[in-house]
PAZABA-940597 format. One record per residue: residue in three letters; x, y, z of N, C-alpha, C, O in turn; residue number from 0. Coordinates in Angstrom, 3 decimals. Layout:
N
['ALA',[X,Y,Z],[X,Y,Z],[X,Y,Z],[X,Y,Z],NUM],
...
This chain:
148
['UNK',[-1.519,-37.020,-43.711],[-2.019,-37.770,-42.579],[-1.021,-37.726,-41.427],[-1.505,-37.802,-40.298],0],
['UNK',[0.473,-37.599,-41.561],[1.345,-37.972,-40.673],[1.301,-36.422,-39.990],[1.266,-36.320,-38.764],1],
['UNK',[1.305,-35.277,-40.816],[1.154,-34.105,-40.103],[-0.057,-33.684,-39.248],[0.080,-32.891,-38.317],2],
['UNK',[-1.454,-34.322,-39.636],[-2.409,-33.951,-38.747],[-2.027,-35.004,-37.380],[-2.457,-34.644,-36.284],3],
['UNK',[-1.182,-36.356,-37.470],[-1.181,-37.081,-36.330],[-0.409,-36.550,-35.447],[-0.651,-36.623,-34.242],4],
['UNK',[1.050,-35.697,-36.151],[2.058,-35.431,-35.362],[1.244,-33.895,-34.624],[1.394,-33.624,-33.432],5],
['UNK',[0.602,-33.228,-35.351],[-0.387,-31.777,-34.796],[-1.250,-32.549,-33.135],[-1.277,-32.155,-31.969],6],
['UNK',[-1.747,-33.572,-33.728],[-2.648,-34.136,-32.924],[-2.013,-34.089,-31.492],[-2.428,-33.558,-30.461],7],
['UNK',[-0.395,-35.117,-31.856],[-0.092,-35.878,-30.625],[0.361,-34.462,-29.683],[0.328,-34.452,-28.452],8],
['UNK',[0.834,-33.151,-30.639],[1.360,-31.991,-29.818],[0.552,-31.491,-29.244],[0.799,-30.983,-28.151],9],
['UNK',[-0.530,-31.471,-29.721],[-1.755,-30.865,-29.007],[-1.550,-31.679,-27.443],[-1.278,-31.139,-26.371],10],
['UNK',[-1.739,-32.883,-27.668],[-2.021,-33.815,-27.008],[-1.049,-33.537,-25.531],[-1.351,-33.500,-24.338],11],
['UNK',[0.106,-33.389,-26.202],[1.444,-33.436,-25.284],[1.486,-32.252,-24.162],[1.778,-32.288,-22.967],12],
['UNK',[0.985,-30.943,-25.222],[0.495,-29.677,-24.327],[0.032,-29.886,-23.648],[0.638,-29.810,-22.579],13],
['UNK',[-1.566,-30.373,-23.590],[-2.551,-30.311,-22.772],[-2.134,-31.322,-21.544],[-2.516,-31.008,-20.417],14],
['UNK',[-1.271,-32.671,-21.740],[-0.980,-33.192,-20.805],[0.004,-32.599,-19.776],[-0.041,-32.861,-18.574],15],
['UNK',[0.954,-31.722,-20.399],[2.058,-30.722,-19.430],[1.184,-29.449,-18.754],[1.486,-28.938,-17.675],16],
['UNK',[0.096,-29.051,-19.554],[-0.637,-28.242,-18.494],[-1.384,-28.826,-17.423],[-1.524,-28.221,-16.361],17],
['UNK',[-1.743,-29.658,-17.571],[-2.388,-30.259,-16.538],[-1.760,-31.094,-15.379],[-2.406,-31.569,-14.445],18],
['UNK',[0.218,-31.264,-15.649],[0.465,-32.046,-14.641],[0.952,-31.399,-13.903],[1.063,-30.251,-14.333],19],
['UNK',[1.510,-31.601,-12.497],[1.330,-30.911,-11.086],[2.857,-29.896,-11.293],[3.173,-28.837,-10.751],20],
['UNK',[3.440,-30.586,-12.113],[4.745,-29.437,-11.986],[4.721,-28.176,-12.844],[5.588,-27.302,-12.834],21],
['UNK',[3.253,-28.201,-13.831],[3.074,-27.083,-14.546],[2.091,-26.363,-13.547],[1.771,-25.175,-13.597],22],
['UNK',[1.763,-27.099,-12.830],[0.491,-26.232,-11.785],[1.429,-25.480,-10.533],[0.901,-24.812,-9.644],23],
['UNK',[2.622,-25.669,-10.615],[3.381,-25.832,-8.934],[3.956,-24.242,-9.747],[3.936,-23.237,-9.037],24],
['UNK',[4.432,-24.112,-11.178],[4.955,-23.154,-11.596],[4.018,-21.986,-12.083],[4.598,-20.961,-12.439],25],
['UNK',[2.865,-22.004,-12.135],[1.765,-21.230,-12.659],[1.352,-20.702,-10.851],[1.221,-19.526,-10.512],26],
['UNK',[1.249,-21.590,-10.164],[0.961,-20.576,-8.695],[2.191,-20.110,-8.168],[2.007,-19.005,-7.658],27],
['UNK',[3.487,-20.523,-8.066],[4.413,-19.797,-7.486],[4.901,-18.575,-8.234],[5.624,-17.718,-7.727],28],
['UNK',[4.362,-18.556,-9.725],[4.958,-17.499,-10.386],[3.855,-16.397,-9.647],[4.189,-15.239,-9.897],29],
['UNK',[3.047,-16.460,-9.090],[1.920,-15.203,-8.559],[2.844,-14.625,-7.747],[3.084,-13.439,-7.975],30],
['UNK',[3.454,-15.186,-6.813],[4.576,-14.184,-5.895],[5.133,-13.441,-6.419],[5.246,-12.355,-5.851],31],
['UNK',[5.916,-13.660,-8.071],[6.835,-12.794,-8.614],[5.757,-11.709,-9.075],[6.337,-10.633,-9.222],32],
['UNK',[4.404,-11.611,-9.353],[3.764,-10.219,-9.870],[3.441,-9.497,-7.942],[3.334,-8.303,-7.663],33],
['UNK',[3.397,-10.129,-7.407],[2.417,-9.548,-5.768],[4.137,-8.714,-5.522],[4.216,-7.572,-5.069],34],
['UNK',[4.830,-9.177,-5.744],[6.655,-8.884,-5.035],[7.068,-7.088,-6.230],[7.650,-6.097,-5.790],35],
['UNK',[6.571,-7.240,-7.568],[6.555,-6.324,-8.554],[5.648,-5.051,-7.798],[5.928,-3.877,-7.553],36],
['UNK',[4.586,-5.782,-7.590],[3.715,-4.304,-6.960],[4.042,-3.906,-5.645],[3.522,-2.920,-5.121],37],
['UNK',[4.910,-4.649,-5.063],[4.857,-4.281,-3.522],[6.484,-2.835,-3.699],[6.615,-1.770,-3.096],38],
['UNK',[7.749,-3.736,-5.154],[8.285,-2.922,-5.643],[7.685,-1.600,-5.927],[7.867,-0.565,-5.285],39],
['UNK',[7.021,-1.756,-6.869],[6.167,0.059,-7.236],[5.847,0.617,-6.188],[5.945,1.839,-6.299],40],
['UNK',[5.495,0.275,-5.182],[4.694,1.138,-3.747],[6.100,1.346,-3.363],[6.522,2.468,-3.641],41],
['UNK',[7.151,0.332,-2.643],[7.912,1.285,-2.294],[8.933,2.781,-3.264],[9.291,3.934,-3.024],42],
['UNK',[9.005,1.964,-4.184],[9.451,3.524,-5.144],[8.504,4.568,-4.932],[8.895,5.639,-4.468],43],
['UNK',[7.515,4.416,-5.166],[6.715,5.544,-4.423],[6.535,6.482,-3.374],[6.120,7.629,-3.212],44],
['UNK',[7.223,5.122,-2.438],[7.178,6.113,-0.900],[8.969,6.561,-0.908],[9.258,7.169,0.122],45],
['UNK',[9.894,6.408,-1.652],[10.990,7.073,-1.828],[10.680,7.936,-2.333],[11.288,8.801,-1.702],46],
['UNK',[10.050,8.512,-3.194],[10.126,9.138,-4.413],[9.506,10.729,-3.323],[9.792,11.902,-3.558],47],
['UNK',[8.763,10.280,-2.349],[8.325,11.005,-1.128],[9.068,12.214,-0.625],[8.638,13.334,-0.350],48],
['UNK',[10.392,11.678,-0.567],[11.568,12.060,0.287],[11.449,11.783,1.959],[10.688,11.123,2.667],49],
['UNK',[12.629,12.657,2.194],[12.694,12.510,3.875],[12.530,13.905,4.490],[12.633,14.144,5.693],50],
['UNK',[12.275,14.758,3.570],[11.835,16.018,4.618],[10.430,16.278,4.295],[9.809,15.395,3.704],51],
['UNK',[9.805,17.459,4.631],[8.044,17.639,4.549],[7.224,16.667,3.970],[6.441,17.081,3.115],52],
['UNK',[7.216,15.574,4.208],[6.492,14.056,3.575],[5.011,14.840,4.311],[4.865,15.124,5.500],53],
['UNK',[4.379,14.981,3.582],[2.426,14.716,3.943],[1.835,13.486,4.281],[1.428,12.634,3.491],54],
['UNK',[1.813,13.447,5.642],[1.604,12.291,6.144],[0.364,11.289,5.614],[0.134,10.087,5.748],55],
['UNK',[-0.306,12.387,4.951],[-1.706,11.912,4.556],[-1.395,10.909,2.943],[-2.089,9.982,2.526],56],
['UNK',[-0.211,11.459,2.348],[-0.047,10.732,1.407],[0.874,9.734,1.640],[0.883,8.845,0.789],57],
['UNK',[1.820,9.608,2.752],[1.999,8.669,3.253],[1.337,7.442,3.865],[1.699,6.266,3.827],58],
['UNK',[0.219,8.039,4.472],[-0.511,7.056,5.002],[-1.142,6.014,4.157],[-1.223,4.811,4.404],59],
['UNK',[-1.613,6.720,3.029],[-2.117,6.173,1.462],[-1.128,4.896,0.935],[-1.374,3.836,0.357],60],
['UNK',[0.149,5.555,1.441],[1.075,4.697,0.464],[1.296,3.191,1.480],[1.082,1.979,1.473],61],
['UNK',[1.706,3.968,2.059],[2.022,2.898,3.816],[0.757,1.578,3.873],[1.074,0.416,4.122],62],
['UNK',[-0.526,1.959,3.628],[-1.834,1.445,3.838],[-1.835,0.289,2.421],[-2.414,-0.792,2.524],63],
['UNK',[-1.283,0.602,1.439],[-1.699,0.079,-0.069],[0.092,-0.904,0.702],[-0.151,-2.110,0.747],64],
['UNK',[1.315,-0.649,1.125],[2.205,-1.581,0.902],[1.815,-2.689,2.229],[2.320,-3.812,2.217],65],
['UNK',[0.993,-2.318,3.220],[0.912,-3.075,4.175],[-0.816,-3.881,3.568],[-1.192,-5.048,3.680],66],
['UNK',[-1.153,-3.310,3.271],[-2.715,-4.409,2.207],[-1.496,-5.330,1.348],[-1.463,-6.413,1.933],67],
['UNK',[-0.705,-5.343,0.456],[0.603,-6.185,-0.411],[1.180,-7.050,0.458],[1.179,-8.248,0.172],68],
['UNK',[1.518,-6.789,1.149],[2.332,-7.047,2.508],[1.124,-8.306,3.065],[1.269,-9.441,2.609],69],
['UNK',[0.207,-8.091,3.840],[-0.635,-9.157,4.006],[-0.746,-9.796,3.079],[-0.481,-10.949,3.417],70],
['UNK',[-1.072,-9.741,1.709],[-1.176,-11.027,0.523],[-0.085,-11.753,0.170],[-0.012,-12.950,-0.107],71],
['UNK',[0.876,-10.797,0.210],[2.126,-11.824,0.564],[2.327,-12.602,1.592],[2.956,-13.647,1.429],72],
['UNK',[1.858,-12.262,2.781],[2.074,-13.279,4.177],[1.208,-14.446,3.400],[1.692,-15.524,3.058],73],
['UNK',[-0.192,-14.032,3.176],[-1.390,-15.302,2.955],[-0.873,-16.017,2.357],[-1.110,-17.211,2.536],74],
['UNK',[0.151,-15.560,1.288],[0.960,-16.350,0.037],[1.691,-17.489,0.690],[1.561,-18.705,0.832],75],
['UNK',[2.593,-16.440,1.051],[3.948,-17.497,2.047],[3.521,-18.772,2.494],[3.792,-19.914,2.123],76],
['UNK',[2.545,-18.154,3.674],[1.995,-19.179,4.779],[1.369,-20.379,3.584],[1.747,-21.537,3.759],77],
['UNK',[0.497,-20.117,2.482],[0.307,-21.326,1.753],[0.494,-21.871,0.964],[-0.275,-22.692,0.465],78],
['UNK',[1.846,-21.522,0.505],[2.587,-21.999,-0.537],[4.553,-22.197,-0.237],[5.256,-22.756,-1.079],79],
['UNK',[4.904,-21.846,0.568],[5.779,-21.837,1.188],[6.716,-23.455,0.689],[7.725,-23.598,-0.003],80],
['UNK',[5.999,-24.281,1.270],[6.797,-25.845,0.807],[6.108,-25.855,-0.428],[6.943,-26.009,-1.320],81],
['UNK',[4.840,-25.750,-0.934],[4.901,-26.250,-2.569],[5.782,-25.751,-3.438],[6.290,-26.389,-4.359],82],
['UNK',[6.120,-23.855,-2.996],[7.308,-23.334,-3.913],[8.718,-23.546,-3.783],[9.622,-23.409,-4.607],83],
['UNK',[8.733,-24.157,-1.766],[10.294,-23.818,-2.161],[10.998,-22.732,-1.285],[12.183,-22.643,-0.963],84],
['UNK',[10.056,-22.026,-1.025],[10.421,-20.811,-0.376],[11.278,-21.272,0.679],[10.922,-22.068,1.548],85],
['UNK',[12.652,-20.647,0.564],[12.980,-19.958,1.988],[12.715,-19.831,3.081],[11.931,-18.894,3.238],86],
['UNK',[13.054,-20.452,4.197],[12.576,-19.975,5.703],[13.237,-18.502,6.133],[12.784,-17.613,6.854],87],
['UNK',[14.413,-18.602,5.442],[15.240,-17.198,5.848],[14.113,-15.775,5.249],[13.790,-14.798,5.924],88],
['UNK',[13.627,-16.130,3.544],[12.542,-15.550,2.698],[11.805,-14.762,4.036],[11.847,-13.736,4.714],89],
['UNK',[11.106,-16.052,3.869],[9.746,-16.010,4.942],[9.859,-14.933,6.283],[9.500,-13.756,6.293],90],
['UNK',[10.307,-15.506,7.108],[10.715,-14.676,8.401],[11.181,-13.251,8.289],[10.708,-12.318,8.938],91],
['UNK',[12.261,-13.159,7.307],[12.588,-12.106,7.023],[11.169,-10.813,6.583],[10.921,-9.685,7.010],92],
['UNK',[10.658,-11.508,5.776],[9.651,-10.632,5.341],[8.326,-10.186,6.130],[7.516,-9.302,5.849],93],
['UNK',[8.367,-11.080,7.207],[7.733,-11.247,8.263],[7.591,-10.180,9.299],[6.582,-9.653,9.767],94],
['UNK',[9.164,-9.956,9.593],[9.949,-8.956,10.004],[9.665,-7.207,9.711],[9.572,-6.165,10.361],95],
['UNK',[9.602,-7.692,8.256],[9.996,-6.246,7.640],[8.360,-5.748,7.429],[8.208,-4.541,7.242],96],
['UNK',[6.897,-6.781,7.453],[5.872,-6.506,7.517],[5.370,-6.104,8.825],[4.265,-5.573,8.936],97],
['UNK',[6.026,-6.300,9.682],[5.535,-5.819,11.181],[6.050,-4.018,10.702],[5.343,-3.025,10.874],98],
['UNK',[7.024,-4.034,10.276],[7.672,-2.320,10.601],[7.220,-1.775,9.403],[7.209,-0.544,9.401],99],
['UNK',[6.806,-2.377,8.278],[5.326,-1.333,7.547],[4.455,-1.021,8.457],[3.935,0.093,8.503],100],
['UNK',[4.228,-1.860,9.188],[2.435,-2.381,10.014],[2.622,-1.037,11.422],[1.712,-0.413,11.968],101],
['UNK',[4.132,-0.943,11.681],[3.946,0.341,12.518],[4.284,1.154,11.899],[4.536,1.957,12.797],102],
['UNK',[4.598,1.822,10.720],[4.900,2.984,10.004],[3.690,3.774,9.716],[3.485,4.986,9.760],103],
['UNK',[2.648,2.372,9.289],[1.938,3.105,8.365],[0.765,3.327,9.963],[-0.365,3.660,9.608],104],
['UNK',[0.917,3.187,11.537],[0.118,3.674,12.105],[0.767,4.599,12.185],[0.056,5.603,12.217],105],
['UNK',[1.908,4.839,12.243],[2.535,6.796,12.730],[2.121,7.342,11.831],[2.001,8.498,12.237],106],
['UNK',[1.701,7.299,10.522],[1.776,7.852,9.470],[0.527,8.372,9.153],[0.345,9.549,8.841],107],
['UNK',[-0.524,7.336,9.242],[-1.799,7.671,9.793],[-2.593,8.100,10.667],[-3.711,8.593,10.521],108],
['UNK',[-1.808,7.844,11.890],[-2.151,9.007,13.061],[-1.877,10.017,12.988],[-2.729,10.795,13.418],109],
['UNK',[-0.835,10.518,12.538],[-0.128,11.702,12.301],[-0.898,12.764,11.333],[-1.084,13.963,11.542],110],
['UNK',[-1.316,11.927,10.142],[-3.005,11.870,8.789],[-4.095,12.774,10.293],[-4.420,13.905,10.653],111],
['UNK',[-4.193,11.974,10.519],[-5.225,11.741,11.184],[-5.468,13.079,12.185],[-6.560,13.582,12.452],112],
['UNK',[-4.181,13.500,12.649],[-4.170,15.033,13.314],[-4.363,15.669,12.804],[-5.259,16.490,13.002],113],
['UNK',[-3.421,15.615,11.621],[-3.386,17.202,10.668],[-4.783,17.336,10.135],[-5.211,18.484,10.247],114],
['UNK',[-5.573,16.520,9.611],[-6.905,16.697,9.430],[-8.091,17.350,11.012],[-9.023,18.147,10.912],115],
['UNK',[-7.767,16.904,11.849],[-8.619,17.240,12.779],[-8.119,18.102,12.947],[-9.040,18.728,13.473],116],
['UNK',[-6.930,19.076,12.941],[-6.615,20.598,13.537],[-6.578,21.160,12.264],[-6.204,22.318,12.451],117],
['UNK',[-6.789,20.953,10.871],[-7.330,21.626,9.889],[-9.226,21.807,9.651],[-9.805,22.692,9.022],118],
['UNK',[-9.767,20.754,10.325],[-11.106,20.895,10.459],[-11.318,21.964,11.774],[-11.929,23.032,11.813],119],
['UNK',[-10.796,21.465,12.503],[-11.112,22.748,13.685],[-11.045,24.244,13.439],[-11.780,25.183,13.744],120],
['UNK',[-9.932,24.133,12.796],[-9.915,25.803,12.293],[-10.430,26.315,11.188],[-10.529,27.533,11.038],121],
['UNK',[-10.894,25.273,10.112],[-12.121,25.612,9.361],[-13.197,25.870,10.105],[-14.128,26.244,9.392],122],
['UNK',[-13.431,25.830,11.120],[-14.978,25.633,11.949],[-15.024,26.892,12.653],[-15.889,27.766,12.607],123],
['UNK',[-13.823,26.834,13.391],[-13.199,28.482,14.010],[-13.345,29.781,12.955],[-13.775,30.891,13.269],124],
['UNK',[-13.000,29.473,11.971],[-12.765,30.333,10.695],[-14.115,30.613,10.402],[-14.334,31.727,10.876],125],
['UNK',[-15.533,30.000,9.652],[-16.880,30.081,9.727],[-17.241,30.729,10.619],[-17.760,31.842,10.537],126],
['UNK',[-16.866,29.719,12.213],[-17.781,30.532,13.300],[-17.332,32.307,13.553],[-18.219,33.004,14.045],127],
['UNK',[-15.702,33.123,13.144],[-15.551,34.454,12.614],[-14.998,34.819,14.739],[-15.185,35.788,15.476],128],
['UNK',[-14.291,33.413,14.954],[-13.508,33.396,16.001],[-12.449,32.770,16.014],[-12.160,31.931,16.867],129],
['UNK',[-11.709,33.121,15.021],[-10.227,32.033,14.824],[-9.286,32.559,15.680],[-9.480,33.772,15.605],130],
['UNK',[-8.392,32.369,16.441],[-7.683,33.006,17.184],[-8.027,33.825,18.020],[-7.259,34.755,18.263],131],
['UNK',[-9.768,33.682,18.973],[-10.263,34.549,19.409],[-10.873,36.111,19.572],[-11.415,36.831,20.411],132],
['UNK',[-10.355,36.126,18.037],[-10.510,37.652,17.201],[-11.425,37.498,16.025],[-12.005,36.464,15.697],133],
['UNK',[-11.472,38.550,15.495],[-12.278,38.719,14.499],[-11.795,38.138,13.297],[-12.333,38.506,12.253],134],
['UNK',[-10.633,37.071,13.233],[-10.107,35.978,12.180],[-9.425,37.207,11.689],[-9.179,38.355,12.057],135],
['UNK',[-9.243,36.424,10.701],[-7.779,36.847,10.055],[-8.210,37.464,9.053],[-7.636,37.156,8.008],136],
['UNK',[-9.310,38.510,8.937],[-10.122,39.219,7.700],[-8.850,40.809,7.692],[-8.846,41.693,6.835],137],
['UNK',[-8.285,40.751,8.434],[-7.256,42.224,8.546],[-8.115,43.181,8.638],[-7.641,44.292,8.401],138],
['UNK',[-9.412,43.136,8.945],[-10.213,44.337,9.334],[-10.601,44.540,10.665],[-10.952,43.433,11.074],139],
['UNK',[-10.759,45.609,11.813],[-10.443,46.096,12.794],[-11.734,46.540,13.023],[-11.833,47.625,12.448],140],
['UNK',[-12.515,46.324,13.435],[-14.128,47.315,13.674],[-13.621,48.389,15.143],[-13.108,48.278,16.257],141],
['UNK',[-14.231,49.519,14.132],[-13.413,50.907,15.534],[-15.093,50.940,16.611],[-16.179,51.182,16.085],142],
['UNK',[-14.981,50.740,17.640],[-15.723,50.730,18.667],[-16.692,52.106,18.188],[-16.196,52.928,17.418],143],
['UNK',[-18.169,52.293,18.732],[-18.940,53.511,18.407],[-19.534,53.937,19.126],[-20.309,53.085,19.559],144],
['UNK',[-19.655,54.816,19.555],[-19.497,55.553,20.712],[-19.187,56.895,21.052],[-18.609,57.689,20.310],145],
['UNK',[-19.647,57.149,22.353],[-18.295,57.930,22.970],[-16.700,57.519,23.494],[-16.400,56.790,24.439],146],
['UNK',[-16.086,58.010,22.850],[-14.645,57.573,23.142],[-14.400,58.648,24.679],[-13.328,58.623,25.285],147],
């Protein structure tokens, strides 16, 4: 009997620590530490890139997915900020460093954004059998017929 009471009261004791506000204050601020993990993986990613011939197009991909992270973290900040605790230095700082994703990932995507339109153009040039104003790049020469 004393073990089903003492089972009982633990049960009991659990359910009252999940439900009170300092188990609720630690169950939402711990969400920052997984949103902060993935925003980690994206940038290893865009290192992993390098700094010479980066494809802007897969940059733009990457740039686009850390600045989408980047906003859920602001939404975070902005509404949880005093319930967690956070940092004003945190905050601002990251604030900071989300504006200069927020213009990276437009160079990065504009840049996307060329190389695709002057690779479509010259697919189109290439079909139409006027790429470079010649007979494209088939290395064949049609000899005029005629009298020479």
């Amino acid at each position: 009997m004393k073990r089903i009471t003492l089972s009982l009261l633990a049960a009991t004791f659990t359910i009252a620590i999940a439900q009170s506000p300092a188990y609720a204050q630690d169950a939402t601020c711990q969400a920052i530490g997984t949103m902060l993990e993935e925003r980690a993986k994206i940038v290893e990613r865009i290192n992993a890139l390098g700094t010479s011939d980066v494809d802007p197009r897969q940059a733009c991909r990457l740039f686009r997915s850390l600045d989408e992270n980047g906003t859920k973290v602001g939404e975070f900040l902005d509404e949880n900020q005093a319930w967690c605790q956070i940092p004003a230095d945190f905050v601002s700082g990251f604030k900071e460093d989300q504006t200069r994703v927020a213009s990276v990932r437009t160079e990065a995507c504009n840049a996307a954004a060329q190389i695709n339109r002057l690779e479509r153009q010259a697919r189109e040039q290439q079909q139409q059998g006027n790429a470079f104003g010649g007979p494209g790049l088939t290395g064949q020469f049609p000899i005029p017929r005629g009298a020479l």
